[in-house]
C-alpha positions in Angstrom: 133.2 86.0 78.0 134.0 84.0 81.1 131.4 81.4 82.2 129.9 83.9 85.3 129.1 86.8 83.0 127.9 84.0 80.4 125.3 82.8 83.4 124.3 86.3 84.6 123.6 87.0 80.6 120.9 84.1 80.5 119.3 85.2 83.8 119.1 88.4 82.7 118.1 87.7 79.5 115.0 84.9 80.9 113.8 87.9 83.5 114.0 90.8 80.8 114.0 89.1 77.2 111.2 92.4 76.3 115.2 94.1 76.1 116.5 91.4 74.0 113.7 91.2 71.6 113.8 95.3 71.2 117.4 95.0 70.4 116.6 92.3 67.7 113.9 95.1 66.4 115.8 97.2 66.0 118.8 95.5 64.3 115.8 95.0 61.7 114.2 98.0 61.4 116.4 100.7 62.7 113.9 101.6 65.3 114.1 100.9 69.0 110.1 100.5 69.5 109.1 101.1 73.2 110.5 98.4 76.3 108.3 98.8 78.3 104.4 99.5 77.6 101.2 99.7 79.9 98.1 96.8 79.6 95.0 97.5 80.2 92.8 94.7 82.2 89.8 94.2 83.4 89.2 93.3 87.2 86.5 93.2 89.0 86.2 94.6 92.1 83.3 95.8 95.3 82.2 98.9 94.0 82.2 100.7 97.6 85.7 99.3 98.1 86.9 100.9 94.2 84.5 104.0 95.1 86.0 104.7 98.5 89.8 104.4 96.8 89.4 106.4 93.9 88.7 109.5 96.4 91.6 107.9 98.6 93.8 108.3 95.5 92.1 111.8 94.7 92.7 113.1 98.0 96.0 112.2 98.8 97.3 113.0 94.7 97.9 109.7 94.1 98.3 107.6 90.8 95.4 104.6 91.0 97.2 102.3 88.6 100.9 103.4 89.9 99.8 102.6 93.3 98.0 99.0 92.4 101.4 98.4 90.3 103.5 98.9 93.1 101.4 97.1 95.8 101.5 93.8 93.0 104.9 93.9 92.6 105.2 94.3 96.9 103.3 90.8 96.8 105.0 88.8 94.5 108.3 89.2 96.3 
């Protein structure tokens, strides 16, 4: 392996090592067990502010915890 693709391996590997451990489950068991799973947490947040966009997300068809996901991922970057 040539020293690049050795350096894009360990930054892949540090941002995604979820990948890397299911690959080391599964040389042990056999089984590939799921990569990516959901948490649950507990926030708090204004009630009339959660109240006013769970009919938001109702009305327009949307996904609450998709839709928080996406807009913490949009604010780390």
């Amino acid at each position: 392996m040539r020293s690049g693709n050795v350096e894009m391996a360990k930054r892949i590997i540090a941002k995604y090592p979820e990948v890397f451990e299911s690959l080391m489950e599964f040389e042990r068991t056999k089984r590939l067990p799921k990569l990516y799973r959901r948490k649950r947490i507990k926030i708090t947040i204004d009630e009339n502010v959660l109240r006013d966009f769970k009919k938001h997300c109702e009305r327009k068809n949307l996904n609450m915890s998709r839709l928080i996901e996406k807009k913490m991922i949009e604010e780390m970057k």
